[in-house]
C-alpha positions, -999 to 999 in steps of 0.1 A, spaced: 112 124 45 84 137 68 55 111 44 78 83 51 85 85 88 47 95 93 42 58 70 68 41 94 53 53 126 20 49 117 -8 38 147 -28 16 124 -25 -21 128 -35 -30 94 -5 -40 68 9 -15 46 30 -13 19 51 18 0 67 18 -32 97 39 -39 114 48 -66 154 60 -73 160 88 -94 199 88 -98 203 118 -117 187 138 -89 200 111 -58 164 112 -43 140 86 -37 105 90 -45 77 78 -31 54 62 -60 19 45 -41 14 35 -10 -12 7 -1 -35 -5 24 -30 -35 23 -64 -54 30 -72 -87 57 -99 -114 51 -118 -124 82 -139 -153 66 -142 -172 34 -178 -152 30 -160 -124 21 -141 -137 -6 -168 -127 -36 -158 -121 -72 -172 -82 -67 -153 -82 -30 -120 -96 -53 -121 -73 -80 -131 -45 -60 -94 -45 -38 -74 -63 -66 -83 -31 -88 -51 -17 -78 -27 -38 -99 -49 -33 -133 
């Protein structure tokens, strides 16, 4: 509970993103990943390296 009100209350002003999980046997939910989720500023930073470097998260 403390990980997810620090996550909601955060200072950053960057996006975010959490993934949770429900294990019904238990009635908890549990936090899986969390992610920064990242901005482009220009077109210049959209290089094949730059792409696979932050889209290496879903692979």
């Amino acid at each position: 509970m403390a990980k997810l009100k620090k996550f909601r209350f955060r200072k950053e002003t960057s996006n975010a993103a959490i993934i949770m999980k429900i294990d019904k046997d238990k009635q908890l939910v549990i936090i899986e990943e969390e992610y920064e989720v990242f901005e482009i500023r220009n077109t210049d930073d959209l290089t094949e390296d730059w792409l696979k470097e932050k889209l290496s998260f879903f692979g």
